[in-house]
N, C-alpha and C positions, 0 to 999 in steps of 0.2 A: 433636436435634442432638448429634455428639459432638463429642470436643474438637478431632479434626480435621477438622471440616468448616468447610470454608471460610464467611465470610461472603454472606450475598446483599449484592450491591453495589447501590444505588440513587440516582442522581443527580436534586440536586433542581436547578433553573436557577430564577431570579426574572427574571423583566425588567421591563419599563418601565411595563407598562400598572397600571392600575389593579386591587386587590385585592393586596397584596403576603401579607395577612394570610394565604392560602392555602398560599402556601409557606412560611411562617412555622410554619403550625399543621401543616402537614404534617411538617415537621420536629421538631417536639414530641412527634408521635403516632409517628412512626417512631421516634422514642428509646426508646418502651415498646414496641419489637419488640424480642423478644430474635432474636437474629442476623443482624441487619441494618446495615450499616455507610453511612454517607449522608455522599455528595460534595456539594458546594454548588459553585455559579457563580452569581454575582450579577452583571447588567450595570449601568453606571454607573446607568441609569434607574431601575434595580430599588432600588439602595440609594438612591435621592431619593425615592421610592416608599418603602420602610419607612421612611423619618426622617418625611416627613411625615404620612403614615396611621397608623403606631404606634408613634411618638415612642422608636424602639428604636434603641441604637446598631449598629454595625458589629460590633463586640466581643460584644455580646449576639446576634445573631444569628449569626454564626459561630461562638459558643461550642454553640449548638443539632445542626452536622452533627461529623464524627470526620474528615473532610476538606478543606479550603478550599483552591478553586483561583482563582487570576486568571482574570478573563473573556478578556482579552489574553493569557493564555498557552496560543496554540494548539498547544502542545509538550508540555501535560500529559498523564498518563498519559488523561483522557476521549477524548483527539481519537482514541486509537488503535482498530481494532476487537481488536486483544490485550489490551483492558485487557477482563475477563471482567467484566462488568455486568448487572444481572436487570430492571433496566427505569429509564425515565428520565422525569420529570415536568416539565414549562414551567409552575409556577405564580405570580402568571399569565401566559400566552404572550400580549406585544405583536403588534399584527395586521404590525409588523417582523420579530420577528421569525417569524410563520407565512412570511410571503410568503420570508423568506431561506431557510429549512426547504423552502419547497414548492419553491423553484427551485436549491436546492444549492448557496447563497452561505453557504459554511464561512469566514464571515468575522471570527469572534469563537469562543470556546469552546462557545458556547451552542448557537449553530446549530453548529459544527464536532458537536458530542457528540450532536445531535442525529441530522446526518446518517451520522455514524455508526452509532446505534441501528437506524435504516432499512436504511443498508444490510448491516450484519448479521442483519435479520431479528430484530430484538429491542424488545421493550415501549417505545412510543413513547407519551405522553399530553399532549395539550399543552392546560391551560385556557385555549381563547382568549377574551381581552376584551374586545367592543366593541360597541355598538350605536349605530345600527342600522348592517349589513350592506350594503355595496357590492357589486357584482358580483365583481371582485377579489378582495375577501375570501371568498365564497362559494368561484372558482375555486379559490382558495389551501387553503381548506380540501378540497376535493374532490380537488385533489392530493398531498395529504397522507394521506388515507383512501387512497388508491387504492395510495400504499406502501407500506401496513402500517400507518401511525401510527390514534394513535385522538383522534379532536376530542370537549373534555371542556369545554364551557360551563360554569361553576359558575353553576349556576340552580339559585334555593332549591325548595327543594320543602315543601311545606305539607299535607301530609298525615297528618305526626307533629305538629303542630302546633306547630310551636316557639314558646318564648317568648323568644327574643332573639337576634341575629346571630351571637353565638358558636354556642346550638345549629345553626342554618342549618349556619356555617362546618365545623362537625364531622361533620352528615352530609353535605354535598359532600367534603370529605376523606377519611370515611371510606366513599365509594362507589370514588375514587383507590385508598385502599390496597385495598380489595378487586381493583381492575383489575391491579392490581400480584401480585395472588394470595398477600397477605400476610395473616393474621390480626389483626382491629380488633374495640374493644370500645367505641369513642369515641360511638358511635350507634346506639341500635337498629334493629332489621332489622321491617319490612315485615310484621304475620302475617296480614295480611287483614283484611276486616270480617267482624265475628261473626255 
């Protein structure tokens, strides 16, 4: 990267559902990207969500992105598709706001920056949260596949064998920053069986 290349821009949104620690740790891990510059939208749910699961202020978590917008300010530079962005993450995405997403209710920042990503044709990833699965939620996410976007369940995986929730949390992160076509060092990769 030289000196004027511009930043890759990447937007992180937290909402209401459960796992907030996702965007959390995604916003950590993208700090050790050099050239990367990360917008945040937290919906009210989302920061009731980090208070109570990781006892983290507002201050502390905002200190983590280089941008901080109001979820209520659908005037920010996110909602535009001029604002030049290289991909945008819902971690974790409430089954709210999927269903606002799949049906183009640009009603808050989140989903506004959201449907923007779609319809510019650019990196959409939304971890959604919930079990078990209503039909609804199925639609919702098959609608959302069908525009481009990509549904990213954070389901641990157990084949690195992790020993504790943080490693889990880092490799579903750092599968994220891979989708993002970013460089990660947070998890190893996969070499096969001997």
């Amino acid at each position: 990267m030289t000196a004027n290349t511009p930043p890759k821009r990447i937007i992180v949104a937290i909402s209401g559902a459960s796992g907030a620690v996702y965007g959390v740790r995604l916003l950590q891990v993208l700090r050790d990207v050099k050239g990367v510059q990360t917008h945040l939208t937290v919906s009210e749910a989302g920061w009731l969500n980090i208070q109570q699961e990781l006892d983290q202020s507002r201050e502390q978590v905002e200190a983590l992105a280089d941008v901080v917008h109001p979820v209520r300010n659908v005037g920010a530079a996110l909602a535009s598709g001029s604002f030049q962005c290289d991909g945008m993450v819902v971690a974790p995405c409430s089954m709210r706001t999927l269903a606002a997403v799949a049906h183009g209710l640009s009603d808050n920042l989140i989903t506004r920056a959201a449907d923007v990503m779609l319809k510019e044709r650019r990196r959409l990833i939304l971890m959604v949260r919930e079990t078990p699965l209503n039909l609804a939620h199925l639609r919702n996410m098959t609608s959302v596949t069908e525009m481009g976007g990509i549904i990213f369940p954070p389901l641990p995986a157990f084949y690195q064998k992790p020993q504790s929730i943080a490693e889990m949390v880092d490799h579903t992160v750092s599968r994220v920053v891979d989708l993002l076509g970013l460089p990660q060092s947070s998890s190893p990769r996969w070499a096969g069986l001997p």
